[in-house]
C-alpha positions in Angstrom: -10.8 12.8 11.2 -10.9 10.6 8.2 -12.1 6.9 8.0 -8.1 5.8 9.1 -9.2 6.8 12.7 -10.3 3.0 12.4 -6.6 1.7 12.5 -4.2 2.2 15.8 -3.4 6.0 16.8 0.4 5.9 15.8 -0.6 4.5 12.4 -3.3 7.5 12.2 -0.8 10.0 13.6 1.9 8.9 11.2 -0.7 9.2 8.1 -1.7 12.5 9.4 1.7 13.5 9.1 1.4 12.8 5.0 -1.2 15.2 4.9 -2.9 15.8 1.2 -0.8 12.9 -0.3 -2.7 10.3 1.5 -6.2 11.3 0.5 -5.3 11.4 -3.0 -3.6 7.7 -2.4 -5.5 4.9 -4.8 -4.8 2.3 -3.0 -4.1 0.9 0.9 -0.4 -0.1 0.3 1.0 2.6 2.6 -1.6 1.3 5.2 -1.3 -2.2 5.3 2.8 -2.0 4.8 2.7 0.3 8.3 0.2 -1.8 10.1 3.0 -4.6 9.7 5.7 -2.4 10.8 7.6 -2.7 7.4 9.2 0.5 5.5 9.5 0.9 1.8 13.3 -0.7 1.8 12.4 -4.0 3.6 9.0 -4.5 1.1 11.1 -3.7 -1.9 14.1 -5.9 -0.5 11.7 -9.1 -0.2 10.3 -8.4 -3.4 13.2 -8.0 -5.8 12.6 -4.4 -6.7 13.5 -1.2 -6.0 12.3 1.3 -2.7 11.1 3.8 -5.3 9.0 1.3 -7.1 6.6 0.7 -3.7 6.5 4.7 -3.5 5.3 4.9 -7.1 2.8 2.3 -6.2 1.7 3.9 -3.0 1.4 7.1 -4.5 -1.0 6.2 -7.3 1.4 6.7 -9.5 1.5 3.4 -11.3 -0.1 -0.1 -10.8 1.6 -3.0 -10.4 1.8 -6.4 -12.2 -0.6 -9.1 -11.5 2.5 -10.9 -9.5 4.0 -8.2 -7.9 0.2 -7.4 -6.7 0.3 -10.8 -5.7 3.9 -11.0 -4.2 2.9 -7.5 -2.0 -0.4 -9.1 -0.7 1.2 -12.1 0.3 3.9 -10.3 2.1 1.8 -8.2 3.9 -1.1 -11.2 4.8 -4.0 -9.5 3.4 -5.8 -9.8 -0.2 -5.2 -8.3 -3.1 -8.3 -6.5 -2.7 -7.3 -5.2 0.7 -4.4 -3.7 -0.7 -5.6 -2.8 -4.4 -9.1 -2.7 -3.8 -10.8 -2.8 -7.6 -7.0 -4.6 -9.0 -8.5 -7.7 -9.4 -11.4 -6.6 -11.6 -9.5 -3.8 -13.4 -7.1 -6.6 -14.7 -10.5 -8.3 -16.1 -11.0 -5.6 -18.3 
């Protein structure tokens, strides 16, 4: 299995599940949001903005602002390199 064997079996089981959508995935988002038991709706809700927005992130889709990046990190108790690694020196550029 891939490196997510690291995390607990019913996260690993659930990401499985995702199949070639996760691998492509740019970022941890979808990780860190389901190792603190939140779904898409109750991230969004606490940060003002909509579920689809938090998909669109997850998926690679499109990168958030420096203080939704911040917001979601704070939420979720880990950096914003955790979540986004390479955000913080992309937005230096």
């Amino acid at each position: 299995m891939t490196r997510w064997r690291v995390y607990s079996n019913i996260i690993v089981d659930q990401m499985v599940n995702y199949g070639e959508e996760m691998i492509s995935m740019r970022n941890n988002l979808f990780l860190y949001r389901r190792l603190r038991g939140m779904k898409q709706f109750d991230l969004a809700k606490e940060i003002g903005i909509k579920e689809q927005t938090i998909s669109s992130y997850e998926r690679g889709r499109t990168d958030p602002s420096p203080e939704i990046a911040i917001k979601i990190s704070e939420i979720l108790k880990f950096s914003v390199d955790d979540v986004f690694p390479g955000y913080i020196k992309n937005q230096k550029e």
